[in-house]
Each structure stands twice: as structure tokens, then as C-alpha cells.
C-alpha positions as CSV (number, residue, x, y, z in Angstrom):
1,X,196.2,238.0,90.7
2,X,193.2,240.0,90.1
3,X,190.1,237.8,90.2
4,X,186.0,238.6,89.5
5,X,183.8,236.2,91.6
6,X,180.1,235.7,91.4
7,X,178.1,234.6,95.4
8,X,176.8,230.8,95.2
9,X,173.1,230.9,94.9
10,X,169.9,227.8,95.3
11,X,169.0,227.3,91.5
12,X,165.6,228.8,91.1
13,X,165.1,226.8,87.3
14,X,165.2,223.2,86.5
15,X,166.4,221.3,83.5
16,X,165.6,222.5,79.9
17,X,166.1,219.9,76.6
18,X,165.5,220.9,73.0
19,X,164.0,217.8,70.6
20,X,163.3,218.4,66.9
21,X,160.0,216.9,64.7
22,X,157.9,217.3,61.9
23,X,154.9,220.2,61.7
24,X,151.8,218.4,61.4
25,X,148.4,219.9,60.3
26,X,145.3,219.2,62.9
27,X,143.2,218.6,60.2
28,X,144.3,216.8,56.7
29,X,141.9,215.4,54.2
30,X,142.0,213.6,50.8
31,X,138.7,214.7,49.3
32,X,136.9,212.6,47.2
33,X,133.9,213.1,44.8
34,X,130.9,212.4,46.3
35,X,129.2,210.2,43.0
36,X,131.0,209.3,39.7
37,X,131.1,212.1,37.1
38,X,132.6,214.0,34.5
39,X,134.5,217.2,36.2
40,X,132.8,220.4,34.6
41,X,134.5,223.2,36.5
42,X,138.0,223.2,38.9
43,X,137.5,226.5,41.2
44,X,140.4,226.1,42.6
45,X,144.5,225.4,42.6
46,X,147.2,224.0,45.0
47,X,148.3,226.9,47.3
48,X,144.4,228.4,47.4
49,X,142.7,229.1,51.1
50,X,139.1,228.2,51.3
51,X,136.8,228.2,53.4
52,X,133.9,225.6,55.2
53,X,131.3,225.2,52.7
54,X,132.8,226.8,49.4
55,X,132.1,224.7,46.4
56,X,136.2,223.1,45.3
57,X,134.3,220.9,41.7
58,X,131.5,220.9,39.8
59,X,130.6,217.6,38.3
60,X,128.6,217.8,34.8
61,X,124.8,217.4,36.8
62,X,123.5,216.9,33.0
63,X,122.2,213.1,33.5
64,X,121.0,213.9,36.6
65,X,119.1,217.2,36.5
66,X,117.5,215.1,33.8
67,X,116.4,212.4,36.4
68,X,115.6,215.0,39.1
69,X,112.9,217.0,36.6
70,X,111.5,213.3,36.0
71,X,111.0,212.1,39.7
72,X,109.6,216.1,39.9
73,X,107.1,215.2,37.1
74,X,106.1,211.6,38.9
75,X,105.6,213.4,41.8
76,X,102.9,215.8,40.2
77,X,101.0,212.9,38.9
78,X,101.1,210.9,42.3
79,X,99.7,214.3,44.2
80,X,97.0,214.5,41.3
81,X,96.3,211.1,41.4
82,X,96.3,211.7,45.4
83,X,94.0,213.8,45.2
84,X,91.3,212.4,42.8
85,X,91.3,209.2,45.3
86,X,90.9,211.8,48.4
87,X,87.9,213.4,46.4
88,X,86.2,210.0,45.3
89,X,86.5,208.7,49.0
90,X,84.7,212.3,50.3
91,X,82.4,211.9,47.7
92,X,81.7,208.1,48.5
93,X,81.5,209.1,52.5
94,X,78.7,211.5,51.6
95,X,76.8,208.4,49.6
96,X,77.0,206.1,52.4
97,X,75.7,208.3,55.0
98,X,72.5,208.3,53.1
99,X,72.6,204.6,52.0
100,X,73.1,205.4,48.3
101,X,76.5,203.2,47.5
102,X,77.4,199.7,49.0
103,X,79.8,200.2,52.1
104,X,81.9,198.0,50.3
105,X,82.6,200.5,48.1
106,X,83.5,203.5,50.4
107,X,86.1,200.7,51.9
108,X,87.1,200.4,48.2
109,X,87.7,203.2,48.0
110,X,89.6,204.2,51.3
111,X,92.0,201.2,50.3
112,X,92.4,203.4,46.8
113,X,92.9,206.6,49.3
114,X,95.7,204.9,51.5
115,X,97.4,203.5,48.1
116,X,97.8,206.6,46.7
117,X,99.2,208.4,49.8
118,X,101.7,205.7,49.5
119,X,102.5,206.5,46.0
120,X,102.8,209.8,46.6
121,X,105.2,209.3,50.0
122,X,106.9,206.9,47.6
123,X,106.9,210.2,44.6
124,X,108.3,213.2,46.8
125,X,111.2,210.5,48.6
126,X,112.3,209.6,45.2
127,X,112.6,213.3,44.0
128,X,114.2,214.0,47.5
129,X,116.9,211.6,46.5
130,X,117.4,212.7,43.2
131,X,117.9,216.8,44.1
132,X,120.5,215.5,46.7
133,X,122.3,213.5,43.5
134,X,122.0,217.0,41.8
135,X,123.5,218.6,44.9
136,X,127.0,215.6,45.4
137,X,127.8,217.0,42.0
138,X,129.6,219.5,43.8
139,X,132.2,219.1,46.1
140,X,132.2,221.8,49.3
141,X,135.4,222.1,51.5
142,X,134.5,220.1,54.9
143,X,136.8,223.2,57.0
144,X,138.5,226.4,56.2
145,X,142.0,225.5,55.0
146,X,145.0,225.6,51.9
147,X,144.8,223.3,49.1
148,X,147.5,221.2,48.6
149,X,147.5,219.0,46.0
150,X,144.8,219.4,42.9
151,X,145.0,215.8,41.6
152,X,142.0,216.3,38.5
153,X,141.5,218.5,35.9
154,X,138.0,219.5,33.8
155,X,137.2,216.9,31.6
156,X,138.2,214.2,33.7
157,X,136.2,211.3,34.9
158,X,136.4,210.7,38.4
159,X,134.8,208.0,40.8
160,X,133.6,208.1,44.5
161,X,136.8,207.1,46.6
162,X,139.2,208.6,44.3
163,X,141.2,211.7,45.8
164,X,140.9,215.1,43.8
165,X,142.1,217.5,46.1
166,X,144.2,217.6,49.7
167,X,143.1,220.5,52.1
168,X,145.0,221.3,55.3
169,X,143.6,222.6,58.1
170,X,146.5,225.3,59.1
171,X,144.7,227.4,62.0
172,X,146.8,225.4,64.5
173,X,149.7,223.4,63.8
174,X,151.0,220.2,65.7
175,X,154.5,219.5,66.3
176,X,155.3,215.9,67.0
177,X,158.8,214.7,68.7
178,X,159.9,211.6,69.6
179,X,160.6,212.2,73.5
180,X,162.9,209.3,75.5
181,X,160.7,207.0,77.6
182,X,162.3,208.5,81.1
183,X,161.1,211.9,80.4
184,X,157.4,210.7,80.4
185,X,156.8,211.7,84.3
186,X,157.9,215.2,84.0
187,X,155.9,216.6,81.4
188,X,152.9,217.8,82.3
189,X,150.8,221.0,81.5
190,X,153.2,223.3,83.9
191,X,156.3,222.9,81.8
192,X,157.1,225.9,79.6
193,X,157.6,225.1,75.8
194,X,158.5,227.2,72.5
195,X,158.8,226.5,69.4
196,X,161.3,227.5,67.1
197,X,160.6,226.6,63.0
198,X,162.9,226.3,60.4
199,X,161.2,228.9,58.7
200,X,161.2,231.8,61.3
201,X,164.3,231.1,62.4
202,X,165.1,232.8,65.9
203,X,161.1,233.6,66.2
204,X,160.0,231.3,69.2
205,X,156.1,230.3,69.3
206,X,154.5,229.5,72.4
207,X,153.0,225.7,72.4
208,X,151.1,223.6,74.8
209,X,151.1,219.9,75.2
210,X,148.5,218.6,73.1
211,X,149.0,214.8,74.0
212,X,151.0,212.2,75.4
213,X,150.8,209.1,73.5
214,X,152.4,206.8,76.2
215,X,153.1,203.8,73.7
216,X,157.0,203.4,73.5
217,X,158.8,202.0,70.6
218,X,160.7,199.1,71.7
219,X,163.5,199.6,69.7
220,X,163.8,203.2,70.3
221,X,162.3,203.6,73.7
222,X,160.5,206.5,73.3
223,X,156.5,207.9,72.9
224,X,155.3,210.6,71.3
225,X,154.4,213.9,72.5
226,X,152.3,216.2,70.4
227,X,152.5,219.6,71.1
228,X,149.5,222.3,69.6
229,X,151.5,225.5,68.5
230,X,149.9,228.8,69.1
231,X,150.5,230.6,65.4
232,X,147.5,233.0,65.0
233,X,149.2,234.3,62.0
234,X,149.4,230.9,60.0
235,X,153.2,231.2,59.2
236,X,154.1,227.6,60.2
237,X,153.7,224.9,56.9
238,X,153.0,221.3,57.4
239,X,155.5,219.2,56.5
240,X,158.6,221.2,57.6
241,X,160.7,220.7,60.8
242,X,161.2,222.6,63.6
243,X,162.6,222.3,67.1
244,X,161.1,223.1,70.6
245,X,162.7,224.0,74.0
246,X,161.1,222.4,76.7
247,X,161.6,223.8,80.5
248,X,161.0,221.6,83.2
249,X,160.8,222.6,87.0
250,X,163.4,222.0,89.4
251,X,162.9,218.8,91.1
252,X,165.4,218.2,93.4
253,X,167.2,221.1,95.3
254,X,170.4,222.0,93.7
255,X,173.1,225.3,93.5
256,X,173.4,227.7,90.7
257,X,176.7,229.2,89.4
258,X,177.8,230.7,85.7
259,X,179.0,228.5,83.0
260,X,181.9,230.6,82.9
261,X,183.0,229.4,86.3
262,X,183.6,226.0,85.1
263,X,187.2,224.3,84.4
264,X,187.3,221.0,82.4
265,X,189.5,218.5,84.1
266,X,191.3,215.8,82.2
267,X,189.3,213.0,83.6
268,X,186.6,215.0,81.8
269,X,184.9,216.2,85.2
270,X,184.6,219.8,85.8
271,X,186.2,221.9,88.8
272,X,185.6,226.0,89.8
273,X,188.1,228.0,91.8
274,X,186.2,229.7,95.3
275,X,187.8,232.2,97.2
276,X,188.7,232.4,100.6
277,X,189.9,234.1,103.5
278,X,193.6,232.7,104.8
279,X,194.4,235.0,107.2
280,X,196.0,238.4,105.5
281,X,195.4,237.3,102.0
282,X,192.6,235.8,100.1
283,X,193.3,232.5,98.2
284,X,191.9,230.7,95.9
285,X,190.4,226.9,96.3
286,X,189.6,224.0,93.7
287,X,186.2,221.8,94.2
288,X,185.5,219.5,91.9
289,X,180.9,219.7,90.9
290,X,178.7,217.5,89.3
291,X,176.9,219.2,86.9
292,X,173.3,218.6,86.8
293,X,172.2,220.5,83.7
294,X,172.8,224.0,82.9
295,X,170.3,227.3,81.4
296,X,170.4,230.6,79.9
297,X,174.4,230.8,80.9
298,X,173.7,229.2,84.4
299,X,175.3,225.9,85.9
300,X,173.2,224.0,88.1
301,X,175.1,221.3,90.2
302,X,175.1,218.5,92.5
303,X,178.1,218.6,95.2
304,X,181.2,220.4,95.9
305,X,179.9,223.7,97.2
306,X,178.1,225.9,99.3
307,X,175.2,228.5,99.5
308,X,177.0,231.9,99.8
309,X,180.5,230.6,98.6
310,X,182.4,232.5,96.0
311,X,183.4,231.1,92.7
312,X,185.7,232.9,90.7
313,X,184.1,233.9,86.9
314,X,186.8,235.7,85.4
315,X,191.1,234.8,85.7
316,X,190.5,231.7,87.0
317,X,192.2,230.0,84.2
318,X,195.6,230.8,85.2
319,X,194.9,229.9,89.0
320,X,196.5,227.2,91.0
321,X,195.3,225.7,94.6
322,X,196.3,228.0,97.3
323,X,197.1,231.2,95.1
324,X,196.5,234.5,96.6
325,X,194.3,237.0,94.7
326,X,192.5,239.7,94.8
327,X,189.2,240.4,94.0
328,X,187.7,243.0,91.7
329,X,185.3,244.3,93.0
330,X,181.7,244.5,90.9
């Protein structure tokens, strides 16, 4: 019976697992109007990119414009009452150097000096605070994202606290699985990990371990693993599912074969077929194997055979124990 056979080699990979999770954005924010107001002007929709620091809303600043030009207009009179008391204490200095006004009233004075300054302080503060309420009737985007929800419309009255808009952050996306508790130990910044979304089907994305939150659900006995997804192109969407491959190294020394070596066994075990020399004729031998876990068409196992042994790959579903054959040669 011709056979083909394939030499018994050390496996040179270890285990690889696939887990599937949600896409998660690094940065998500419900933004909120900064005072109460009536909204004047949306400049934007759901599905938009912005960037840092463009304005999103426009509150009607009517009311307080209106308070802004009268702190602006108390702050004048301060700075010219400021600087009538400076000129009266000058003046009143001069006087008192020659003995022509009571020293009493040069410290009157100074006390008139040091309450205006304190006005005035009290003036420019007070329009200070009322330019920056001109200024929270807009709303600026805290980081360049996509708006994903608009939740007001013009005309609408909205309060501090109250979400208007969503923005996602979607420079870098997070994927986060649910990993079983034993797998804790062997992840660690060597193991090799792609992504594959939903929506790029067969397109894997390289990703590195972002974080290993190492509090296990009792029920489920598992932690989660977040993993940062290297997209430069921003394809990936928050919110939708994908799957990654992780690769761990080999831990324990182990022997590779092909998958298509393997037999199932009715005890549900798996066997191969070597070949060996019997004096004139080569025959073929069953071994039963352990399988350890198994990559990219290879078999890595446990027991049963040997460095340098062959294992039959092709026609060794119709062999028997002890059958001659003959081997094709590759």
C-alpha cells in the first residue's frame, strides 16, 4: 500500500485560543452644557468627526453679554474712582511734607486709597467672571472624535448635567474579553495577538495587551483582559464584536506532527500510523498521542512518539497494525 509520511519534529509554537468581546472606545463622553441656556445654534450631527477645541453649541449669551458689558462698566468707574483716591493721597503727601494738612488726613486718605484698590480688585474679578459665563455658552469638544448621539435641538432649554451630545474617542480602540481565570499566568506582553472584527472580516489587526484586570467573577471565573487595537485607519466602530487570536509560547517541551496524521479512536482518543523497518518490508505501526493543542495545521502532543519517527499523512485510513507499505517518496 502506497503511503506518504511526514519526519517527527520538537514543536517550535505553543498553544493559540481565540475569545470573542465587544469594541470599546478609549475615550467616551456624555457632554453636558456648561450653564443653563437656551440652545441658539447645533453645529453639528451624530456621525460628525471633530476635533479638540471645536465649538459642538452655542447657547443664546443674550442675558449674559448684558451682564458682562455691566461688570465692564463697574469696572471703569472703580479704576476712575481708583484713581481720583491715588491723586488726592499724592496730592495730600505733598501737603504734609510741608505741614499744610493734618496727618490725620493724609492717613484718611490712604485708608480711601487702599479701599478703592479693593473695589477695583473686587471690579475687574467680577467682569473676569462674567466674560467666562459669556465664554460656557459654548460648548468645545474635550478630544478629537465622532458624534454619536445629538440629544438637543435649537430652541431647547438645557441645564448643567444634562447630556446633549456623546463623542467617541475612535483613534484607538479596546477590545475587552472575558478570559478563564487559569489563563491569567501566561499572558503577558510576549504573546502574539490579532484581531479580527466583524466588520473586516478576514482582515487581522495587530493588538497589544492594554490591561489585566485580575478581579475574577465568581460565578464565571474569569477576569478581564483589555486589549488596545492598533487601527491607524479608524475602521473598527465601538459597539460591535470581534474576535482575537491569542498565541502563547511553548511551555513545556512537546512533538509536532500534521493534523492530517491523526485517526479518531472510538474511545474518542486519537492514534497515527509510523512506519518502520521489519526486515525486507516496511510496515506500518499504531501509537496512540495525547494531544496537547494543535496550530496552523500542526498537532502538538504529549506521548506516544519519537523525535525522527515517521507518521504516515496520507493512506493511513485504510491501514491496519503490521501492514506492509511503501512509501512515496516527497
Amino acid at each position: 500500500m502506497l503511503v506518504s509520511v511526514a519526519l517527527v519534529e520538537p514543536a517550535a509554537f505553543g498553544e493559540r485560543f481565540s475569545l470573542s468581546g465587544t469594541l470599546t472606545a478609549e475615550r467616551e463622553a456624555g457632554l453636558s452644557p456648561r450653564v443653563d441656556g437656551l440652545v441658539g445654534r447645533v453645529h453639528v450631527d451624530a456621525g460628525d468627526h471633530v476635533e479638540a477645541g471645536q465649538v459642538l453649541i452655542e447657547l443664546d449669551p443674550a442675558i449674559a453679554r448684558q451682564a458682562l458689558l455691566r461688570a465692564r462698566a463697574q469696572t471703569e468707574e472703580a479704576e476712575a474712582a481708583l484713581r481720583e483716591a491715588q491723586r488726592l493721597y499724592d496730592e495730600a503727601q505733598r501737603l504734609g511734607a510741608s505741614r499744610s494738612i493734618a496727618a490725620t488726613q493724609v492717613e484718611a486718605r490712604a485708608s480711601a486709597l487702599q479701599l478703592a484698590r479693593a473695589v477695583a480688585d473686587s471690579a475687574r474679578a467680577n467682569a473676569r467672571e462674567q466674560a467666562e459665563q459669556v465664554e460656557r455658552h459654548t460648548l468645545p469638544a474635550p478630544f478629537d472624535g465622532v458624534v454619536a448621539e445629538k440629544l438637543t435641538e435649537a430652541g431647547e432649554w438645557v441645564q448643567r448635567g444634562t447630556p446633549v451630545l456623546t463623542l467617541v474617542a475612535t483613534e484607538r480602540v479596546r477590545l475587552d474579553l472575558r478570559v478563564p481565570q487559569e489563563r491569567y499566568s501566561q499572558l503577558d506582553e510576549n504573546v502574539q495577538i490579532r484581531v479580527f472584527a466583524d466588520a473586516l472580516g478576514d482582515t487581522p489587526l495587530p493588538a497589544t495587551i492594554g490591561a489585566r484586570v485580575p478581579v475574577t467573577d465568581p460565578r464565571a471565573r474569569a477576569f478581564l483582559l483589555r486589549l488596545l487595537v492598533d487601527d491607524p485607519q479608524g475602521r473598527l466602530l465601538p459597539g460591535t464584536s470581534a474576535r482575537a487570536e491569542i498565541d502563547l509560547d511553548a511551555e513545556t517541551p512537546a512533538l509536532a506532527i500534521s493534523r492530517d496524521a491523526l485517526l479518531r479512536q472510538p474511545d474518542g482518543g486519537h492514534s497515527v500510523f509510523i512506519v518502520e523497518d521489519d526486515g525486507d518490508a516496511t510496515v506500518a505501526r499504531q501509537r496512540s498521542v495525547r494531544i496537547l493543542y494543535e496550530r496552523d495545521g500542526q498537532v502538538a502532543v504529549a506521548s506516544g512518539l519519537s523525535r525522527g519517527q515517521r507518521v504516515v499523512i496520507r493512506g493511513n485510513e485504510a491501514l491496519d497494525e503490521g501492514r506492509p507499505v511503501e512509501v512515496m517518496e516527497r
